[in-house]
C-alpha positions in Angstrom: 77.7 -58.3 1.9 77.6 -54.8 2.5 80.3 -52.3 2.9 80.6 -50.0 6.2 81.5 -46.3 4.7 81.2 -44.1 7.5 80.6 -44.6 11.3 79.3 -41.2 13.9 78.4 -41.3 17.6 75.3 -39.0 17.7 75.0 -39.4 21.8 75.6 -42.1 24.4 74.6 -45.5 23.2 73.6 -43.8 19.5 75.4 -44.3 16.3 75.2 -43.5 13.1 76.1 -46.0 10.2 76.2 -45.4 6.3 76.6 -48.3 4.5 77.4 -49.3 0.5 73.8 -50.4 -0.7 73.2 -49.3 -4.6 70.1 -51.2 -5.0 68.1 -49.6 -1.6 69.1 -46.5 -2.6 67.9 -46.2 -6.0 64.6 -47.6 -4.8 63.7 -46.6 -1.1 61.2 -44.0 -0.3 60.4 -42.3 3.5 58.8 -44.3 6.2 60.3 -47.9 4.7 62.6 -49.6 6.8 65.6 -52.5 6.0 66.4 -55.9 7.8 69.8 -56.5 8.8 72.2 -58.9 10.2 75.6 -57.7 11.2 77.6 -60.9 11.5 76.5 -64.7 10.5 75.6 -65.4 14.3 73.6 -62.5 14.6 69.6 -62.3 14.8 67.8 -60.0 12.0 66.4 -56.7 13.0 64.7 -54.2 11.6 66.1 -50.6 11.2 64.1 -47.2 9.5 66.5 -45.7 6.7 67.4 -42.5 7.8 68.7 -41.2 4.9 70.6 -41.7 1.3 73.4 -40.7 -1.0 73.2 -41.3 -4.4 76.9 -40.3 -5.3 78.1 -42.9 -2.7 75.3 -45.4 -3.2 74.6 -45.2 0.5 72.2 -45.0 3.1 71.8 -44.2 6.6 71.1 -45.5 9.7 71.0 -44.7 13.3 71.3 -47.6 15.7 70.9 -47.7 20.0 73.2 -50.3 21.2 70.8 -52.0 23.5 70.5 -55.2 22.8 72.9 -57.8 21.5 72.2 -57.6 17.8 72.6 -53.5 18.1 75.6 -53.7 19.8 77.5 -55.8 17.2 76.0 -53.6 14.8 77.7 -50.6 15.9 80.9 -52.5 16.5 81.7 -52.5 12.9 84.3 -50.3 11.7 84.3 -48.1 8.5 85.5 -50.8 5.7 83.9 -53.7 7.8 81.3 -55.8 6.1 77.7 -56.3 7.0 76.6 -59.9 6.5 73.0 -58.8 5.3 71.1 -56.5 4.4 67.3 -56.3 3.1 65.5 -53.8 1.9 63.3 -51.1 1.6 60.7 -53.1 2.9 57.0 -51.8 4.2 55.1 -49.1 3.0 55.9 -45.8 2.3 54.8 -43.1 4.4 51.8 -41.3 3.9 52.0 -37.9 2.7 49.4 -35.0 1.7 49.8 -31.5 0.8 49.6 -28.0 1.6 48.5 -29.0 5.5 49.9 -27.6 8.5 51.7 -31.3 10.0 53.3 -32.1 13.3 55.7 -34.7 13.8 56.7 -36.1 16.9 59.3 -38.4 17.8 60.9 -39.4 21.1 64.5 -41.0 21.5 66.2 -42.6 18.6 62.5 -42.3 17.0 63.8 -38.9 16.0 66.5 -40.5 13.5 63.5 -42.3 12.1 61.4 -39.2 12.0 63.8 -37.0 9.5 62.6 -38.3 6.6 59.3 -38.2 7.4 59.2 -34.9 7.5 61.5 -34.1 5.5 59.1 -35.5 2.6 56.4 -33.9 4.6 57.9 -30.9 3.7 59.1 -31.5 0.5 55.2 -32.7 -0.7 54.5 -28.7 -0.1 53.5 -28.9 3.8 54.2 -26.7 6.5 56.1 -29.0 9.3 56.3 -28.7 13.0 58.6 -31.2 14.5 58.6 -31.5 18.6 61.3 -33.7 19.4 62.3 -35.4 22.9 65.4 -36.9 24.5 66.6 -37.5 28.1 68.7 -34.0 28.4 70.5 -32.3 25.9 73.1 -34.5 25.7 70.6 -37.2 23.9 69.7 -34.8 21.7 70.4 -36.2 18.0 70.5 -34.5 14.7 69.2 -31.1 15.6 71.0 -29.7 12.3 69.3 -31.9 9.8 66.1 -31.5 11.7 66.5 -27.4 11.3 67.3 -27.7 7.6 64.0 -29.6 6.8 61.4 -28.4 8.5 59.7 -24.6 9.7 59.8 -25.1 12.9 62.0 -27.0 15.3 60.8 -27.5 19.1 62.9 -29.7 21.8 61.6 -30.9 25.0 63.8 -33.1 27.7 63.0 -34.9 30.7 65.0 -33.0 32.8 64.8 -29.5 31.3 68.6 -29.2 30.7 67.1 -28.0 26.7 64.0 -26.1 25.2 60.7 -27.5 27.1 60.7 -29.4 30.6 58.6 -32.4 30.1 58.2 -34.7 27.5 56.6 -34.4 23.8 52.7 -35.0 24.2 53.4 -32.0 27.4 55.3 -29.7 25.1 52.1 -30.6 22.3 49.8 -29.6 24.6 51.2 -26.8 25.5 51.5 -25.5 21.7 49.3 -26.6 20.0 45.3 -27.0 20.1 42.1 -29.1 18.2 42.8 -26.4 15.2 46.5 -25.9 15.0 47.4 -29.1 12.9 45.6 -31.3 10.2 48.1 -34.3 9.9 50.6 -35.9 12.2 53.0 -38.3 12.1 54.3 -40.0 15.6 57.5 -42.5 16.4 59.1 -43.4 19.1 58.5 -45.6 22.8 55.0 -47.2 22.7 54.1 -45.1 25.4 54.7 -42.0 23.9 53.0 -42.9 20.9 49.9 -44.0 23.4 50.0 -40.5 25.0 50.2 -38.7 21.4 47.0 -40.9 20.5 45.2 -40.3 23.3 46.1 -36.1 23.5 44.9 -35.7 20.1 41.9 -38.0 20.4 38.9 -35.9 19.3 41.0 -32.9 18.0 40.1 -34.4 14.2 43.9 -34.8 13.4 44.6 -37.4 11.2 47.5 -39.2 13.2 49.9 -41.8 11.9 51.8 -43.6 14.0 55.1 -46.1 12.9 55.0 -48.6 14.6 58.0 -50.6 15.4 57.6 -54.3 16.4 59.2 -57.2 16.5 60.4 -58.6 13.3 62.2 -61.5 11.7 61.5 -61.9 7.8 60.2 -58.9 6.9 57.3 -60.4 4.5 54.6 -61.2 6.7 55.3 -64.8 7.2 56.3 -65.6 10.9 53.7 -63.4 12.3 56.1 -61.8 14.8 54.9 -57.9 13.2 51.2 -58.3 13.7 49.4 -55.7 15.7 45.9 -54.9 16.1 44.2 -51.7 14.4 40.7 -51.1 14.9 39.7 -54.7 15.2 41.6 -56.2 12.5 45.3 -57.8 12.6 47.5 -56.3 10.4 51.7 -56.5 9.5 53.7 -54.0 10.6 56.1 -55.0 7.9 54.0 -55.4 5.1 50.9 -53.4 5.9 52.6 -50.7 7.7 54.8 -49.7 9.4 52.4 -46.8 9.6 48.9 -47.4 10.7 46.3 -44.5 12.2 47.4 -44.2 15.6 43.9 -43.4 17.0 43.4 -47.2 15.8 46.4 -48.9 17.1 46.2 -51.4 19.9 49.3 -49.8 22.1 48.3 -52.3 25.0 48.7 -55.5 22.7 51.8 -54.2 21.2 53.3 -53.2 24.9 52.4 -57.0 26.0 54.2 -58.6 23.2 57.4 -56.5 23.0 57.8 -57.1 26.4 57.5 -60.8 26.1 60.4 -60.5 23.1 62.1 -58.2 25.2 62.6 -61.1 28.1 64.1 -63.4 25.3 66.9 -60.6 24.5 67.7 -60.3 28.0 68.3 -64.1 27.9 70.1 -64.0 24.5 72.6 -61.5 26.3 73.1 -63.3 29.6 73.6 -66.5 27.4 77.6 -68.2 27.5 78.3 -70.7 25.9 79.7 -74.0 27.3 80.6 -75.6 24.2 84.2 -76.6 24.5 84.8 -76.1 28.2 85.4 -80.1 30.4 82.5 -81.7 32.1 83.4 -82.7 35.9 
C-alpha cells in the first residue's frame, strides 16, 4: 500500500495527490504513466505522473473526479492508504534537441503535459506551451508551467483568460508551417484530432499521448489498442505516445465511448445484497 502525503484542489472537480512511492520515483521518466486502485473494490486506472520528489520519495498526480474510480481516488485524505499502485509503465516520451517545440494540452491533459515539457526543455529546446481550460477558474498549474518553459500562452472557452477559443484556434493564430519542428499534444480526443489535422502538411513532427482505456497495463487484455497508420498498437506498452498524424482518433472516440457507457452503469449501480425480497 501506498501512503497519501499531500492532497491540493487545483480547480473544481481537479486534485492533486502526492503519494509515498520510493521505487517509481527512483525509476520513472516523462511521458510514463502508473495504474492505480484506490480501495480493494475499486477498478484500475491509469494516471500520467506528474511530477516527483526524491527527498520525500513521492510522486505526483492530478486526478478529475468524474467517474467512480476518480472520485474515491480523491476521497483519500493525507495519511490514507492507496490499495495499489503500479508503475512507471509505457514508454518514455520522445525528446530531441535544440528545436523550437510546442506543446498543447487541453483540460487536466495540462497536468500531464508539465513534464513533457519540462524535459523538453531540459533536453536544450526552446518550448511553447498553449494551454486550454473552460475559463480561468479551470486553469491548473500556471506557476509550474511558467517556471519550465519560454513561453506560456492560455486560451479559454469563454475568454474569461488570455485567448477566446480553444487551443488548435489560439495555434493557428500563432503559429505557422515554419514556427515549430516538434510537438507534443494531450488532452480530449477531439482536441488532439483538431491539433492533427491543423498541423497536417506543416512538416511538424507531432506526438500525441494517447489516453485509452486500460486495465493491466502490459498489453494483455487488449483494452489499450489503437490504430496508427494501419497497424494496432498498445497504448500502454507501445505508447502512450504515437505520431498523431497516424493515430486513428475516430476508432479511439468509438471505443472510449462504448467504455464510457459501462462507467455510467458502474455509477448508477446499488447494490441489493442484504436488503428482504417481497
Amino acid at each position: 500500500m501506498n501512503r497519501v502525503l499531500a492532497k491540493r484542489e487545483l480547480a473544481p472537480l481537479v486534485t492533486l495527490l502526492e503519494v509515498e512511492a520510493p521505487r517509481i520515483q527512483r525509476r520513472w521518466k516523462a511521458g510514463q504513466f502508473i495504474i492505480i486502485r484506490p480501495l480493494e473494490t475499486s477498478e484500475r486506472i491509469p494516471l500520467t505522473i506528474v511530477d516527483s520528489n526524491a527527498e520525500r520519495q513521492s510522486i505526483t498526480m492530478v486526478i478529475q473526479a468524474i467517474g467512480k474510480t476518480t472520485k474515491e481516488a480523491v476521497s483519500l485524505e493525507p495519511e490514507a492508504l492507496m490499495c495499489d499502485l503500479v508503475g512507471p509503465l509505457g514508454e518514455p516520451a520522445t525528446m530531441s534537441k535544440g528545436k523550437n517545440v510546442v506543446c498543447m494540452a487541453g483540460g487536466v491533459g495540462v497536468a500531464e503535459l508539465l513534464p513533457v515539457a519540462k524535459a523538453f526543455h531540459q533536453a536544450g529546446n526552446r518550448v511553447t506551451a498553449l494551454c486550454g481550460a473552460r475559463s480561468e477558474n479551470y486553469r491548473i498549474l500556471d506557476a509550474e508551467l511558467k517556471e519550465a518553459v519560454d513561453e506560456l500562452h492560455w486560451a479559454t472557452d469563454d475568454g474569461s483568460f488570455g485567448f477566446h477559443g480553444n487551443v488548435v484556434q489560439l495555434l493557428n493564430s500563432l503559429a505557422g508551417p515554419d514556427t515549430f519542428q516538434e510537438g507534443h499534444v494531450i488532452g480530449p480526443i477531439p482536441m488532439m484530432k483538431a491539433a492533427a489535422e491543423a498541423t497536417r502538411g506543416w512538416g511538424l513532427k507531432l506526438h500525441a499521448s494517447l489516453n485509452p482505456v486500460m486495465i493491466d497495463g502490459t498489453g494483455m487484455c487488449g483494452g489499450c489498442r489503437v490504430t496508427v497508420g494501419h497497424e494496432v498498437k498498445f497504448a500502454c506498452v507501445d505508447g502512450p505516445e504515437f505520431d498523431a498524424h497516424l493515430v486513428d482518433f475516430d476508432e479511439l472516440t468509438r471505443r472510449n465511448r462504448a467504455y464510457r457507457e459501462m462507467e455510467q452503469e458502474s455509477l448508477n449501480h446499488k447494490c441489493r445484497v442484504g436488503l428482504d425480497i417481497h
